[in-house]
N, C-alpha and C positions, 0 to 999 in steps of 0.2 A: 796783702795776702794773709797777716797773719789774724787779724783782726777776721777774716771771713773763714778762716779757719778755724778758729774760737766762736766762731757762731753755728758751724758748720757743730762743731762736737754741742756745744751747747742744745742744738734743737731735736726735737722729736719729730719722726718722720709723722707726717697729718698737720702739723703743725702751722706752716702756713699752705692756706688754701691755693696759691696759684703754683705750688714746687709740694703737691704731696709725698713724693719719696725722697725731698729734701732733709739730710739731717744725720746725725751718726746713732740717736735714738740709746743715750749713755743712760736714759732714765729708768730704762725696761732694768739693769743690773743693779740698781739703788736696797733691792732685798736679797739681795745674791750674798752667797758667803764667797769671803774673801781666800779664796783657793787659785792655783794654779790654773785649773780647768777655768773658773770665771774669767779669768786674768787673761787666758787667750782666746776667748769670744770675744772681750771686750776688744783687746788688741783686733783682731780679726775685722771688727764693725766699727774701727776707725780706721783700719786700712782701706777697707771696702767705701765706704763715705768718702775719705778723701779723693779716691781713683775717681770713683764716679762724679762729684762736684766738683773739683777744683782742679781744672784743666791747666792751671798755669804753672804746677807744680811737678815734679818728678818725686812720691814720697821715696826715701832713703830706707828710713827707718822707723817701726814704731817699739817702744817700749811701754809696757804699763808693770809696775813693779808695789811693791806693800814698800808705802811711807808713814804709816802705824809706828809713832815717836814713843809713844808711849801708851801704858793702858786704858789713860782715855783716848784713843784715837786707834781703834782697833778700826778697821774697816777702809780706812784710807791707802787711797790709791795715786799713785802717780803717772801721770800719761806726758809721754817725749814721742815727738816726732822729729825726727831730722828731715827735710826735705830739700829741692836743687830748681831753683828758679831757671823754668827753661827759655827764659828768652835774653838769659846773660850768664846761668850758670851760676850763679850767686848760691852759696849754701845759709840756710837758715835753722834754726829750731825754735820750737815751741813745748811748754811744758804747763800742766793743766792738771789739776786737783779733783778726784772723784770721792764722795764719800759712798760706800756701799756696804750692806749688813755686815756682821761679825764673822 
């Protein structure tokens, strides 16, 4: 699950031909300023991607937070998802690196 979840954010909806609305589509915010207001579109369009694709999951939680360590790394984003394997209940997370404009 987590590895289709990492592919899940990874892809751009169009991307592959036979799952065109396949994807969380994280590239569209790559010139986006790093604000609050981006911060919860993005959140927004990985909650929406997960619900929609990845049925075997219950998402919990998503966070996407400023991981900008320093001032060469303005722009960077952090993305957590908590989620609840529904077919034993099992909790899991995932956490996943965006760079996006200043």
């Amino acid at each position: 699950v987590a590895q289709h979840l990492r592919k899940l954010l990874a892809t751009q909806p169009g991307e592959l031909l036979t799952h065109p609305d396949y994807g969380a589509g994280l590239q569209a915010f790559l010139h986006e300023p790093n604000t609050l207001a981006t911060r919860s579109r993005i959140r927004e369009a990985v909650e929406r991607a997960v619900n929609r694709h990845e049925p075997r999951v219950v998402l919990e939680a998503v966070t996407v937070s400023d991981a900008s360590d320093d001032s060469l790394d303005v722009g960077a984003l952090r993305i957590e998802l908590v989620d609840r394997l529904k077919r034993d209940g099992q909790r899991a997370g995932l956490s996943a690196r965006l760079q996006i404009g200043a």
